[in-house]
PQR file of N, CA, C, O and H, with PARSE charges and radii, in Angstrom:
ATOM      1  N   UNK A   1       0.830  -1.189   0.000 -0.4000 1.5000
ATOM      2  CA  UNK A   1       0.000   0.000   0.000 -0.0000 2.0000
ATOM      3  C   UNK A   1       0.874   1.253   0.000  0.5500 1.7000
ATOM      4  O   UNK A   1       0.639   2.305  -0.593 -0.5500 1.4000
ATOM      5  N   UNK A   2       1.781   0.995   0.665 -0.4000 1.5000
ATOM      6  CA  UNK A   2       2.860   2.638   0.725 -0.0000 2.0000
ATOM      7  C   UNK A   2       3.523   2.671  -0.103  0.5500 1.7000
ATOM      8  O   UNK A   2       4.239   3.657  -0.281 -0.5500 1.4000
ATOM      9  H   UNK A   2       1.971   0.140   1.147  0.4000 1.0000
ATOM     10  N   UNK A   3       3.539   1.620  -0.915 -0.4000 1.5000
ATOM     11  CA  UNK A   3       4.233   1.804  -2.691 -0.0000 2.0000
ATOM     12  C   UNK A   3       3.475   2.266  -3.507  0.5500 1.7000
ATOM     13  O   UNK A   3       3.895   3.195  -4.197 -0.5500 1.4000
ATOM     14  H   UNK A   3       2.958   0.820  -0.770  0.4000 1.0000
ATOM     15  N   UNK A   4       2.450   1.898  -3.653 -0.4000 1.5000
ATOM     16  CA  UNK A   4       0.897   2.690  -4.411 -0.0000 2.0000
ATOM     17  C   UNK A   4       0.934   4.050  -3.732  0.5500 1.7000
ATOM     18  O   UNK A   4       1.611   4.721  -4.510 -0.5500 1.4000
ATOM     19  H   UNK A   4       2.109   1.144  -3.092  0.4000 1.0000
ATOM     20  N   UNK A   5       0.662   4.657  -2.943 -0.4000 1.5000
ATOM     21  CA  UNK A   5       0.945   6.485  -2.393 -0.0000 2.0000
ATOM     22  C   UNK A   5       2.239   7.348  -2.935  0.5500 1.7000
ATOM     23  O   UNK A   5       2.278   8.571  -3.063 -0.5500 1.4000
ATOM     24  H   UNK A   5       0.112   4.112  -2.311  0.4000 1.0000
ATOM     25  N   UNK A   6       3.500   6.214  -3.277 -0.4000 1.5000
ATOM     26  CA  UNK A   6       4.370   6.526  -3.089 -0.0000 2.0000
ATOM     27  C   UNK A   6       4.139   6.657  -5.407  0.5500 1.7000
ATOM     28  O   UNK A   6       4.452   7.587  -6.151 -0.5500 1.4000
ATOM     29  H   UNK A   6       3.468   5.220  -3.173  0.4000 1.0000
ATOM     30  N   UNK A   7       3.878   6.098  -5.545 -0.4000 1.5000
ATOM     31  CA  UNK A   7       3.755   6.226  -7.229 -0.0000 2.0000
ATOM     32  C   UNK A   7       2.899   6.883  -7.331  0.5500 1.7000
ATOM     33  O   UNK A   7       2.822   7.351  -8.467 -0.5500 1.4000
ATOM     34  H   UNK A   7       3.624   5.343  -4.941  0.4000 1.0000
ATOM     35  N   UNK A   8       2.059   7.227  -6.603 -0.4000 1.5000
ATOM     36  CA  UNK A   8       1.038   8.337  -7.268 -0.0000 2.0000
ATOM     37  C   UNK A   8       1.873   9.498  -6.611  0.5500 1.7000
ATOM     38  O   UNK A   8       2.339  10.057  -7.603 -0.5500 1.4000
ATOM     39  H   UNK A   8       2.121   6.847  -5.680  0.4000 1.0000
ATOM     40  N   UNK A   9       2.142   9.901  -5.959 -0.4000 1.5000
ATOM     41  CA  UNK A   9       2.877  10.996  -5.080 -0.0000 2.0000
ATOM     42  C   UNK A   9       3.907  11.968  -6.546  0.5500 1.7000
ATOM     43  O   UNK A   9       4.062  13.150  -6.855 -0.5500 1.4000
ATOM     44  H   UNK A   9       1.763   9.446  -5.153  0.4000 1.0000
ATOM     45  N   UNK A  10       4.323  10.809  -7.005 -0.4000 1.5000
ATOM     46  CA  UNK A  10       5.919  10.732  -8.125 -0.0000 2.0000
ATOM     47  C   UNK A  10       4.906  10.632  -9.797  0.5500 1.7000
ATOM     48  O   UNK A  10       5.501  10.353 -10.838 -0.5500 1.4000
ATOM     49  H   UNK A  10       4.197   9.849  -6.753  0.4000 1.0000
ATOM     50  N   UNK A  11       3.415  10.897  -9.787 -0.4000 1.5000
ATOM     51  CA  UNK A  11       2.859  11.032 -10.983 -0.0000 2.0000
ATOM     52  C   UNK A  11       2.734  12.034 -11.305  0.5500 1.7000
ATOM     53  O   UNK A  11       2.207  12.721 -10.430 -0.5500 1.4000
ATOM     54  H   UNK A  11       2.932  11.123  -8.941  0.4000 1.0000
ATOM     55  N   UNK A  12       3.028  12.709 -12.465 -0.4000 1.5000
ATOM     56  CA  UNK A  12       3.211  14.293 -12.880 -0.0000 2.0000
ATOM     57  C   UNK A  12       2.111  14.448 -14.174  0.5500 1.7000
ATOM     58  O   UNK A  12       1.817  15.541 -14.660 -0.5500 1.4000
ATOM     59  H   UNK A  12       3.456  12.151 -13.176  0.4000 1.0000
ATOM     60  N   UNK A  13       1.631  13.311 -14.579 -0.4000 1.5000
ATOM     61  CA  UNK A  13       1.118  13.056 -15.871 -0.0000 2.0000
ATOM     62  C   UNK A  13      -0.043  14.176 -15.625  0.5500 1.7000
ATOM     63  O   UNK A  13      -0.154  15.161 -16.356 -0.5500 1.4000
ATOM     64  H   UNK A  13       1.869  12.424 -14.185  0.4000 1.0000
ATOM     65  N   UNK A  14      -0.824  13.935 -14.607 -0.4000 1.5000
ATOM     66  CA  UNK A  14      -2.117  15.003 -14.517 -0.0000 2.0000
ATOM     67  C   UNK A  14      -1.844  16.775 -14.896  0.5500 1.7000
ATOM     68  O   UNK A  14      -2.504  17.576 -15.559 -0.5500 1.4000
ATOM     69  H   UNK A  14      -0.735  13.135 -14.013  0.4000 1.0000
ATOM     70  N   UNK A  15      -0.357  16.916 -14.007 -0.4000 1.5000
ATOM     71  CA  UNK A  15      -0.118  18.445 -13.991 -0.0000 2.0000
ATOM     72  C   UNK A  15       0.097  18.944 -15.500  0.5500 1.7000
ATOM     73  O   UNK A  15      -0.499  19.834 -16.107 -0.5500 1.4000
ATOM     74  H   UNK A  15       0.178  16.266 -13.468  0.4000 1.0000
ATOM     75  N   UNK A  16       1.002  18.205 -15.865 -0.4000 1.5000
ATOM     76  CA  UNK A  16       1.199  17.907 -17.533 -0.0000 2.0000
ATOM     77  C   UNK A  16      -0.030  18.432 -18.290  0.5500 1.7000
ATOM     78  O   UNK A  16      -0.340  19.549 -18.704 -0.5500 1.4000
ATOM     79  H   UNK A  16       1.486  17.482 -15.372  0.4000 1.0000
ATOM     80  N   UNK A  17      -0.633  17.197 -18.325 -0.4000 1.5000
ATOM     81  CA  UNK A  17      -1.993  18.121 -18.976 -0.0000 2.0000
ATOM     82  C   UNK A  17      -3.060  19.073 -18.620  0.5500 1.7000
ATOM     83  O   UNK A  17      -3.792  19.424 -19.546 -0.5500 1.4000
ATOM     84  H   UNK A  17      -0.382  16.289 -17.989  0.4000 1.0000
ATOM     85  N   UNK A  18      -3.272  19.533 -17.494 -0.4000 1.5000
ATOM     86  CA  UNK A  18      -3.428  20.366 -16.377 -0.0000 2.0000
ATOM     87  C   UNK A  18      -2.793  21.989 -17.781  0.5500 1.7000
ATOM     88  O   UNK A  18      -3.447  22.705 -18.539 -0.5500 1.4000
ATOM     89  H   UNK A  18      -2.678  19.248 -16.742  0.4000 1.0000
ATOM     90  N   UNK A  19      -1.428  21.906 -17.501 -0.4000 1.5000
ATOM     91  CA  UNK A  19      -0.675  23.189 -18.044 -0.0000 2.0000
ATOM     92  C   UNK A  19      -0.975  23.177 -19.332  0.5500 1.7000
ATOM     93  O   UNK A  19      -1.074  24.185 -20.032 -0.5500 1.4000
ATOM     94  H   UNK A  19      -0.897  21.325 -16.885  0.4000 1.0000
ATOM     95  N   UNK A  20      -1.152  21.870 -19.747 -0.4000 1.5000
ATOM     96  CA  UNK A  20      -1.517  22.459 -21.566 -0.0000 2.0000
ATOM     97  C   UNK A  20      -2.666  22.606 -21.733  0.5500 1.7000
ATOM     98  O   UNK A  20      -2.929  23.474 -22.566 -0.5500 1.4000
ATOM     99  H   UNK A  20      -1.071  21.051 -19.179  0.4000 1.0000
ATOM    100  N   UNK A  21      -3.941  21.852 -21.043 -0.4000 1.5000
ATOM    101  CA  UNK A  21      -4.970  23.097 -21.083 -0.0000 2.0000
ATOM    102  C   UNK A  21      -4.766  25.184 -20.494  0.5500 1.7000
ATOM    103  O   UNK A  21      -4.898  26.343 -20.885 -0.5500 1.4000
ATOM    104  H   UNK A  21      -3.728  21.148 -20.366  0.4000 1.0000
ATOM    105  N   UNK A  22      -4.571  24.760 -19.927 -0.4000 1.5000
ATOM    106  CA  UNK A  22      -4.128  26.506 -19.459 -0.0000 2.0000
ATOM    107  C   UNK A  22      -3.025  26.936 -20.153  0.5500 1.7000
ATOM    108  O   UNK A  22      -2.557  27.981 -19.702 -0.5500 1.4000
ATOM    109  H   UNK A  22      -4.463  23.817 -19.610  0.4000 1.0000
ATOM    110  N   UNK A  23      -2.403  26.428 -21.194 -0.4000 1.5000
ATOM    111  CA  UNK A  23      -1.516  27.272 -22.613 -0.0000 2.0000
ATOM    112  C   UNK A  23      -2.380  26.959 -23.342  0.5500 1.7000
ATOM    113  O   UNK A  23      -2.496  28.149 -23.634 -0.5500 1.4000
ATOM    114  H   UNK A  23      -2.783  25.579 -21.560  0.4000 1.0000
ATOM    115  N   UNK A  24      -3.512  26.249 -24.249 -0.4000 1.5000
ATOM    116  CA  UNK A  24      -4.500  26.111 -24.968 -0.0000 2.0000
ATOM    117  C   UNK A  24      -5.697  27.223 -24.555  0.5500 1.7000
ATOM    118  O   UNK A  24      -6.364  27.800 -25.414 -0.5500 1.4000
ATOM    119  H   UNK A  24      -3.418  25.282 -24.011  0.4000 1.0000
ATOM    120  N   UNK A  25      -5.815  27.371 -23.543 -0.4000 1.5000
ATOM    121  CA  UNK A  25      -6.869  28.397 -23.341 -0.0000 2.0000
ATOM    122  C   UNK A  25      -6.486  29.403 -22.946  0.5500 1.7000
ATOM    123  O   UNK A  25      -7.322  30.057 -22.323 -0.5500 1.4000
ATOM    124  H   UNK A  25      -5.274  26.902 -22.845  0.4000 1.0000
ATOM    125  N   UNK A  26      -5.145  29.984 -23.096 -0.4000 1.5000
ATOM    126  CA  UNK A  26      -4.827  31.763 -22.887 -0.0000 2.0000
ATOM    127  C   UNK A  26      -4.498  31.962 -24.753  0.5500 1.7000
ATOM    128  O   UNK A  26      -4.589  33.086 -25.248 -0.5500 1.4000
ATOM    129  H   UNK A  26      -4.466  29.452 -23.603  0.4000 1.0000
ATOM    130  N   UNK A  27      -4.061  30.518 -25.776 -0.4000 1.5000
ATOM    131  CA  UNK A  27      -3.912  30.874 -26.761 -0.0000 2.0000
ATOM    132  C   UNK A  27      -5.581  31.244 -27.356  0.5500 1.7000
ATOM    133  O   UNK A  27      -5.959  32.079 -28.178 -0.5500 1.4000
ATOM    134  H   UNK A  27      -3.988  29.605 -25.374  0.4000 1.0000
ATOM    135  N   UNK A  28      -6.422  30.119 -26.453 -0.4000 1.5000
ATOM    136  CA  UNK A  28      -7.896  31.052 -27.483 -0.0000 2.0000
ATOM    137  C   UNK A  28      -8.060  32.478 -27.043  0.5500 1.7000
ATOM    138  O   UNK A  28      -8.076  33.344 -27.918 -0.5500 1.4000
ATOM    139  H   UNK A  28      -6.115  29.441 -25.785  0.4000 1.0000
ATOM    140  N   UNK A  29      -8.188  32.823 -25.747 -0.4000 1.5000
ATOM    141  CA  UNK A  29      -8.477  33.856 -25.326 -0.0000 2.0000
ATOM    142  C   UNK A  29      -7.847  35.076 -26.071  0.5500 1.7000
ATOM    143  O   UNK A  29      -8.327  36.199 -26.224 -0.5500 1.4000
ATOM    144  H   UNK A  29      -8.175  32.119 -25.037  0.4000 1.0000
ATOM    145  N   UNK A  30      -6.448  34.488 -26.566 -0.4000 1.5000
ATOM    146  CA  UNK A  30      -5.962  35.800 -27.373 -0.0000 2.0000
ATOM    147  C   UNK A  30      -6.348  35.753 -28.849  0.5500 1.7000
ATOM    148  O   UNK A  30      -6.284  36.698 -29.635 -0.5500 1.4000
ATOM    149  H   UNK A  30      -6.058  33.576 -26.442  0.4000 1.0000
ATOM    150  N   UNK A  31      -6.732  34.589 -29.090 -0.4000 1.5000
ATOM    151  CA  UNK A  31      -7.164  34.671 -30.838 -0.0000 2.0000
ATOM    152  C   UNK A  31      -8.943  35.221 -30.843  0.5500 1.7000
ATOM    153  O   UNK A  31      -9.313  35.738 -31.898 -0.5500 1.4000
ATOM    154  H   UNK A  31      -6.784  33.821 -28.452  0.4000 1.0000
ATOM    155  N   UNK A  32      -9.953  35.111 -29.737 -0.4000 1.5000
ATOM    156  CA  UNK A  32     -10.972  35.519 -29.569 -0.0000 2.0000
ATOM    157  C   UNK A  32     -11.020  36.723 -29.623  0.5500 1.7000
ATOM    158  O   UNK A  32     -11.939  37.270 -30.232 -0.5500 1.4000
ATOM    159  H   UNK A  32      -9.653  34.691 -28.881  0.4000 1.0000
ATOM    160  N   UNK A  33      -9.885  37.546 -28.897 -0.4000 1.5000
ATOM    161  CA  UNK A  33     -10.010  38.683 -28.748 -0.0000 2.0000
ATOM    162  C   UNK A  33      -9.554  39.619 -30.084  0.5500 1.7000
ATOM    163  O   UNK A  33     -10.096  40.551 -30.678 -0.5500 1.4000
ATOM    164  H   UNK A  33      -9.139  37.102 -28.401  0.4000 1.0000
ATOM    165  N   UNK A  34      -8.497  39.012 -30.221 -0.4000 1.5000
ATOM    166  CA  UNK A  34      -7.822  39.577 -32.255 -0.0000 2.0000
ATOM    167  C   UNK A  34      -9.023  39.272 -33.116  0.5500 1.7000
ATOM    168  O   UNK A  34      -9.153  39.882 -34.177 -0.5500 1.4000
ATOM    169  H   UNK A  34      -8.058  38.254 -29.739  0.4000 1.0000
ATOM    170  N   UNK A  35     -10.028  38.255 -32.687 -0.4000 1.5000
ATOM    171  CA  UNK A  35     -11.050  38.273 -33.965 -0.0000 2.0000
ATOM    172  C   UNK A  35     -11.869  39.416 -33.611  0.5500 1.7000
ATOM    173  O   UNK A  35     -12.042  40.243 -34.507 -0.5500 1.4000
ATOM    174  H   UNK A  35      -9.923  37.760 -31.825  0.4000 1.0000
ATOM    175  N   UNK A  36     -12.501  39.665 -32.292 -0.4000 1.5000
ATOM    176  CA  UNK A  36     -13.834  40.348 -31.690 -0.0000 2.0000
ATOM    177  C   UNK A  36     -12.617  41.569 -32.339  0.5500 1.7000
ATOM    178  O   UNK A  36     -12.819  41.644 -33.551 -0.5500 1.4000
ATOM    179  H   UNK A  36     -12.361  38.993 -31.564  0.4000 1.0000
ATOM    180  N   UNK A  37     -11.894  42.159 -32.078 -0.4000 1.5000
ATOM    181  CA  UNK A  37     -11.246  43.388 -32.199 -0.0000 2.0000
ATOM    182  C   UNK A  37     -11.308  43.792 -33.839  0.5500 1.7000
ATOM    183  O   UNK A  37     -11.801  44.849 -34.233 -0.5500 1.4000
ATOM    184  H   UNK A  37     -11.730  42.098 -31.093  0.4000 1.0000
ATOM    185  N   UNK A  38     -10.726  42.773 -34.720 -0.4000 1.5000
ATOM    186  CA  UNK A  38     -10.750  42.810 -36.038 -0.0000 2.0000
ATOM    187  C   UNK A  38     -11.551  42.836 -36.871  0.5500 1.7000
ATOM    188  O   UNK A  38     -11.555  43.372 -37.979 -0.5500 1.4000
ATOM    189  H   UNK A  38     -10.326  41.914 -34.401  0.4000 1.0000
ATOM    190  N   UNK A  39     -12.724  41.865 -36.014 -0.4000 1.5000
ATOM    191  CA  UNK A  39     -13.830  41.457 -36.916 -0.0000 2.0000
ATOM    192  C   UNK A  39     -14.935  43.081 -36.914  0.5500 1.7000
ATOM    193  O   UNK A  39     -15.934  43.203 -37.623 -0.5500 1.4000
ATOM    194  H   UNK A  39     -12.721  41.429 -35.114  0.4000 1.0000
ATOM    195  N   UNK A  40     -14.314  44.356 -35.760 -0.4000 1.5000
ATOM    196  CA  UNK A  40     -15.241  45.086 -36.012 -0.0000 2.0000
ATOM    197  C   UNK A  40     -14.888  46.202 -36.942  0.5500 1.7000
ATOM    198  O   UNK A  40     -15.758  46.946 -37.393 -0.5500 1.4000
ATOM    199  H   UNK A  40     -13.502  44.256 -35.184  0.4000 1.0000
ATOM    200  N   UNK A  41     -13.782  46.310 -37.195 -0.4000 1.5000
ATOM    201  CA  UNK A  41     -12.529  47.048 -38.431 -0.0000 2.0000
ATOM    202  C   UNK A  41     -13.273  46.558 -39.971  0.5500 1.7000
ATOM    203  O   UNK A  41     -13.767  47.315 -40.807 -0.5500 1.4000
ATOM    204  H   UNK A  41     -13.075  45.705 -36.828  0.4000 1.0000
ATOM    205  N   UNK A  42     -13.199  45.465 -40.013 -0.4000 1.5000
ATOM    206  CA  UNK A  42     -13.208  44.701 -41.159 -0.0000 2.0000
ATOM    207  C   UNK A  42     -15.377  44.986 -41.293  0.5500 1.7000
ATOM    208  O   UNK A  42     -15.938  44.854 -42.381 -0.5500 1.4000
ATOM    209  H   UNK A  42     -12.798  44.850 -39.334  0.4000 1.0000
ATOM    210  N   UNK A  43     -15.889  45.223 -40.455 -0.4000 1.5000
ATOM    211  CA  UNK A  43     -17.184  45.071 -40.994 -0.0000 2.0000
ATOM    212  C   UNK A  43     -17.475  46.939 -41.381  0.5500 1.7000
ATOM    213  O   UNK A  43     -18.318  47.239 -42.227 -0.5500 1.4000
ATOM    214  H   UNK A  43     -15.434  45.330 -39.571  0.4000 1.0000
ATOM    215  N   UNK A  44     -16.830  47.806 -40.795 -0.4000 1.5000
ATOM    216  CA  UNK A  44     -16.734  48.937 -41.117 -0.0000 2.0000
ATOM    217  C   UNK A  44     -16.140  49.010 -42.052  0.5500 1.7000
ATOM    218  O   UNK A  44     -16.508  49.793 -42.928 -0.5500 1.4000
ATOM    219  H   UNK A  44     -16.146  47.562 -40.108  0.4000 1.0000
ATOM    220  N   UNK A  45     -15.287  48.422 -42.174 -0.4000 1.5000
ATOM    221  CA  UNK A  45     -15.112  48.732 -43.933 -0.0000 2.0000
ATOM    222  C   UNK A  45     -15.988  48.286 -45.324  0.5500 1.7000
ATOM    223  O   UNK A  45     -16.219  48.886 -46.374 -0.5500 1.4000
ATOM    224  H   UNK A  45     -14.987  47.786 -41.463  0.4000 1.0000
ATOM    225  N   UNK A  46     -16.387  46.852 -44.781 -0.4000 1.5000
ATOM    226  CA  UNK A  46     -17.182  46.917 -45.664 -0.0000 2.0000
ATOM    227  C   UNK A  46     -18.201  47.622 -45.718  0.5500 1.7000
ATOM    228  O   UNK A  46     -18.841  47.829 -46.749 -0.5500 1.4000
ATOM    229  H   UNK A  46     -16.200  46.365 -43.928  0.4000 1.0000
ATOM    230  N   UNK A  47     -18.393  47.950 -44.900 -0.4000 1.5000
ATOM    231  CA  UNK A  47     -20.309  49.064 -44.976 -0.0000 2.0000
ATOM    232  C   UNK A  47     -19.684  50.453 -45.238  0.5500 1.7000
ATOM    233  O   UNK A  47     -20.644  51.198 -45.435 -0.5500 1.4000
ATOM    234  H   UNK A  47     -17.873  47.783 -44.063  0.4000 1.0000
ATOM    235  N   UNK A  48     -18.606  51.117 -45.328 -0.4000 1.5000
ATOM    236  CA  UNK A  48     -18.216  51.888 -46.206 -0.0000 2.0000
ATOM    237  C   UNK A  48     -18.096  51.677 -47.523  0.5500 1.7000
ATOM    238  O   UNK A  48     -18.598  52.358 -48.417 -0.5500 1.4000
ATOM    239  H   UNK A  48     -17.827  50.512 -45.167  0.4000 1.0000
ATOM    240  N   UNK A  49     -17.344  50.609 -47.645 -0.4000 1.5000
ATOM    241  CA  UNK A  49     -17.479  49.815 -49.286 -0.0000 2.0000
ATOM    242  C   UNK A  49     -18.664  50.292 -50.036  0.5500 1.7000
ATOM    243  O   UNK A  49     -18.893  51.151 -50.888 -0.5500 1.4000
ATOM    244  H   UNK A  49     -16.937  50.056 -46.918  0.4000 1.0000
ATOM    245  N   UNK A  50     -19.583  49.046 -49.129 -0.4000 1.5000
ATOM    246  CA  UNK A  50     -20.934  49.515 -49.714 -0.0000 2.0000
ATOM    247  C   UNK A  50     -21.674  50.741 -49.632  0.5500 1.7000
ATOM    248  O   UNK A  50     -22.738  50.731 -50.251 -0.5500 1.4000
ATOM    249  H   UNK A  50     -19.397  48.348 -48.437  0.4000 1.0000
ATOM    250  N   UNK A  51     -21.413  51.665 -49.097 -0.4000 1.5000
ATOM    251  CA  UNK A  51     -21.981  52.985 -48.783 -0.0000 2.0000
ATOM    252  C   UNK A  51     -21.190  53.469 -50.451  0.5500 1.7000
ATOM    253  O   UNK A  51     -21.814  54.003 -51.369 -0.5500 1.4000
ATOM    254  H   UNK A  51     -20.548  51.674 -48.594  0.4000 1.0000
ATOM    255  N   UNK A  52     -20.234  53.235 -50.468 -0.4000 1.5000
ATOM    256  CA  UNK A  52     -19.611  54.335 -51.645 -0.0000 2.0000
ATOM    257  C   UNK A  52     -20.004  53.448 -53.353  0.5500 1.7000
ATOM    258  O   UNK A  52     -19.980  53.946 -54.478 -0.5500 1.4000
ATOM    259  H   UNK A  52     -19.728  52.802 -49.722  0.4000 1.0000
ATOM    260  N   UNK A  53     -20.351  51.965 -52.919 -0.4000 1.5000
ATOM    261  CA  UNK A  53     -20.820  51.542 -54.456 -0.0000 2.0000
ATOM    262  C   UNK A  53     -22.433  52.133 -54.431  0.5500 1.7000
ATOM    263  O   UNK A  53     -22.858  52.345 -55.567 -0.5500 1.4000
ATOM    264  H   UNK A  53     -20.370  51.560 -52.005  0.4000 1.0000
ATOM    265  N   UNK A  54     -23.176  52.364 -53.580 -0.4000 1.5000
ATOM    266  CA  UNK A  54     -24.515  52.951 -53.894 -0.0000 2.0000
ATOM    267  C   UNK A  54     -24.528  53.595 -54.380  0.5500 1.7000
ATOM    268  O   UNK A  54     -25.600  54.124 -54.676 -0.5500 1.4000
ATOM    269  H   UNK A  54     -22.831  52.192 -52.658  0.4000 1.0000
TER
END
């Protein structure tokens, strides 16, 4: 039994993937935000676009 505590104690596998969710989800958070930011640039232009082909 104190060999089983003692191997889970010395298991890192969880933290492991633990950290690459939390580098996977600060990389969306920054691509969410470059779209929400961009995506409102890019729709003003087009409705200028279209304002000036009318």
């Amino acid at each position: 039994m104190k060999n089983l505590f003692a191997r889970f104690a010395q298991d890192t596998s969880g933290a492991t993937a633990i950290e690459y969710g939390l580098i996977a989800a600060g990389i969306a958070a920054v691509v969410i935000t470059a779209v929400y930011s961009l995506g409102s640039k890019v729709n003003d232009t087009f409705v200028k676009i279209n304002g000036e082909l009318k």
